[in-house]
C-alpha positions as CSV (number, residue, x, y, z in Angstrom):
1,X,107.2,105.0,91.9
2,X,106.1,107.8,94.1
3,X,103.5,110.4,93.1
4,X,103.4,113.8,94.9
5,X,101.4,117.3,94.9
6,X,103.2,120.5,95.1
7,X,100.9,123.3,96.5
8,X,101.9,126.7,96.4
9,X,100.7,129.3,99.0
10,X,98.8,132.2,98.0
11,X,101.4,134.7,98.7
12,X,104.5,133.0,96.8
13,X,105.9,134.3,94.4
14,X,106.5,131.3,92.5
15,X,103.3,130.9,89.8
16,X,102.5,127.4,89.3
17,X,104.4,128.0,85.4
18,X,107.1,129.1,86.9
19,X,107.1,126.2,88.9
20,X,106.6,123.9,85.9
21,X,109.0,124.9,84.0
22,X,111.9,124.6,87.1
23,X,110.9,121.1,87.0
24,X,111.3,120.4,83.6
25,X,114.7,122.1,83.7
26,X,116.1,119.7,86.0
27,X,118.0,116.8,85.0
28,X,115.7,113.9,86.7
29,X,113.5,111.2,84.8
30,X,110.4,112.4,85.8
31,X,106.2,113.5,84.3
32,X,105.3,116.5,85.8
33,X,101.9,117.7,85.4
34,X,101.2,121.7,86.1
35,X,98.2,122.6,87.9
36,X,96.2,125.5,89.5
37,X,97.8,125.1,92.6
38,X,101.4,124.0,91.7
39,X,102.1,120.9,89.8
40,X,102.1,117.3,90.8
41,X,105.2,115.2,89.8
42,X,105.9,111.3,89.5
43,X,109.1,109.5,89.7
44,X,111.1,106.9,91.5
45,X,111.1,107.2,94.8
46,X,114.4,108.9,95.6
47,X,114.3,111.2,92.6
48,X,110.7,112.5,94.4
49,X,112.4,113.1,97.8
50,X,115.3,115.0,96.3
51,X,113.4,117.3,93.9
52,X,110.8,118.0,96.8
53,X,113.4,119.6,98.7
54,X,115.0,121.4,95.5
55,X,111.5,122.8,95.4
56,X,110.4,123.9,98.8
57,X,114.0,125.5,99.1
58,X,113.0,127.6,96.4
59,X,110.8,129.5,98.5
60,X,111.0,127.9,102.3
61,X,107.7,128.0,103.4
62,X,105.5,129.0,101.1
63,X,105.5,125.7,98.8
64,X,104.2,122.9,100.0
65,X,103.9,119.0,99.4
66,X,101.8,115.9,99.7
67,X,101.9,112.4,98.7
68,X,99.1,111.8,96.0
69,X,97.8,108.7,95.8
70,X,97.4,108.0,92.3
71,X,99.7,108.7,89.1
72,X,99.4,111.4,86.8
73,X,96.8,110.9,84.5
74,X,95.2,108.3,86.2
75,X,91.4,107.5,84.0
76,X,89.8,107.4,87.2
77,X,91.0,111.0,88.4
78,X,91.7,112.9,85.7
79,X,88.9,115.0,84.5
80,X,90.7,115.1,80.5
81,X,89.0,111.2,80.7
82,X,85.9,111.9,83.0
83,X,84.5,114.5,80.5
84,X,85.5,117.9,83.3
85,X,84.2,119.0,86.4
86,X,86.8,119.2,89.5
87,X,88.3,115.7,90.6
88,X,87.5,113.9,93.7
89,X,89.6,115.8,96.8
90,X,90.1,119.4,94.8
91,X,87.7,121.1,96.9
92,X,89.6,119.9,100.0
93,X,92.7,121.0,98.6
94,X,91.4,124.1,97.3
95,X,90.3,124.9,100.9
96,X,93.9,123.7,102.4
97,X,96.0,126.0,99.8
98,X,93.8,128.7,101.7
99,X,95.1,128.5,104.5
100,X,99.1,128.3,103.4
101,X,99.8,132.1,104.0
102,X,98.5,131.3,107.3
103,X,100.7,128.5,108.3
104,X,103.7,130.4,106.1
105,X,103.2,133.3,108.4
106,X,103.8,131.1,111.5
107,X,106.6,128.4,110.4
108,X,108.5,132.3,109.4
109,X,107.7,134.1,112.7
110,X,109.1,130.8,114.6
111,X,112.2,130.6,112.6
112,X,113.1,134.6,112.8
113,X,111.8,135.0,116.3
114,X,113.1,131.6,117.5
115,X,110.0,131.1,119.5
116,X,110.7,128.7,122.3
117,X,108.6,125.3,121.6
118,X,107.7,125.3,125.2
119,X,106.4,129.3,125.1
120,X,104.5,128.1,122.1
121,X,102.8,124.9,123.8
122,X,102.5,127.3,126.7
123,X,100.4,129.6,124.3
124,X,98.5,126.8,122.2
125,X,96.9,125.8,125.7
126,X,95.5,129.1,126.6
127,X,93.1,128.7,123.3
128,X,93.1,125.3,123.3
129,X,89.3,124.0,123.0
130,X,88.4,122.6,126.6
131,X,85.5,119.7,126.4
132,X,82.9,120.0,127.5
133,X,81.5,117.0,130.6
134,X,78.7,114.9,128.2
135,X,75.7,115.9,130.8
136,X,76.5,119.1,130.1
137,X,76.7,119.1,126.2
138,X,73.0,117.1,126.6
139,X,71.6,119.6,128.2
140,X,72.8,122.4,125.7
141,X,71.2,120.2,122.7
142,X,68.0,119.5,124.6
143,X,68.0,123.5,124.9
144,X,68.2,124.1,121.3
């Protein structure tokens, strides 16, 4: 039994009820759970894996998926049982589905423009953090 999280980016144009009820349409023995963000859906294993990639070719790169590691209304996660309030890890998925248009924006511009992986680790070193020598980094905090 496998549980995953299906996150769509901002900019898709897939709603997260349009999403839910694609699932539901398909022909696999599975829960799925629609959420603010996309829907999480449990199953066996392989049934997981192949709807996963039904789903992100609905929309290549803009919906995106995580293993979740607990089932679908699982009492310790799901706020219907703890009385509300967000569940542990939404505010650290809320703040990754930010950044999805980003990262859609990229994994698009590398397939159309067939950026070289070479150019691009070429490019990711010019802004690269550097560190810093550990003297040095002393010195700025006994500074401040």
């Amino acid at each position: 039994m496998k549980s995953k999280v299906i996150v769509l980016s901002e900019d898709a144009k897939t709603s997260p009820s349009r999403l839910f009820r694609y699932l539901n349409s398909l022909e696999y023995d599975m829960n799925v759970k629609e959420t603010c963000f996309g829907a999480f859906i449990e199953a066996d294993d392989e049934v997981v894996d192949k709807v996963v990639e039904l789903v992100r070719n609905l929309e290549k790169n803009k919906i995106f998926c995580k293993d979740r590691g607990f089932p679908i209304w699982d009492k310790r996660r799901c706020r219907a049982f703890r009385k509300g309030g967000p569940r542990e890890g939404f505010h650290q998925l809320e703040a990754e589905q930010k950044v999805l248009t980003r990262i859609s924006r990229a994994l698009s511009a590398i397939e159309v423009e067939k950026i070289d992986e070479l150019e691009l680790e070429r490019q990711y070193e010019k802004i690269k953090p550097k560190k810093i020598d550990v003297s040095k980094f002393k010195k700025i905090i006994s500074e401040i």
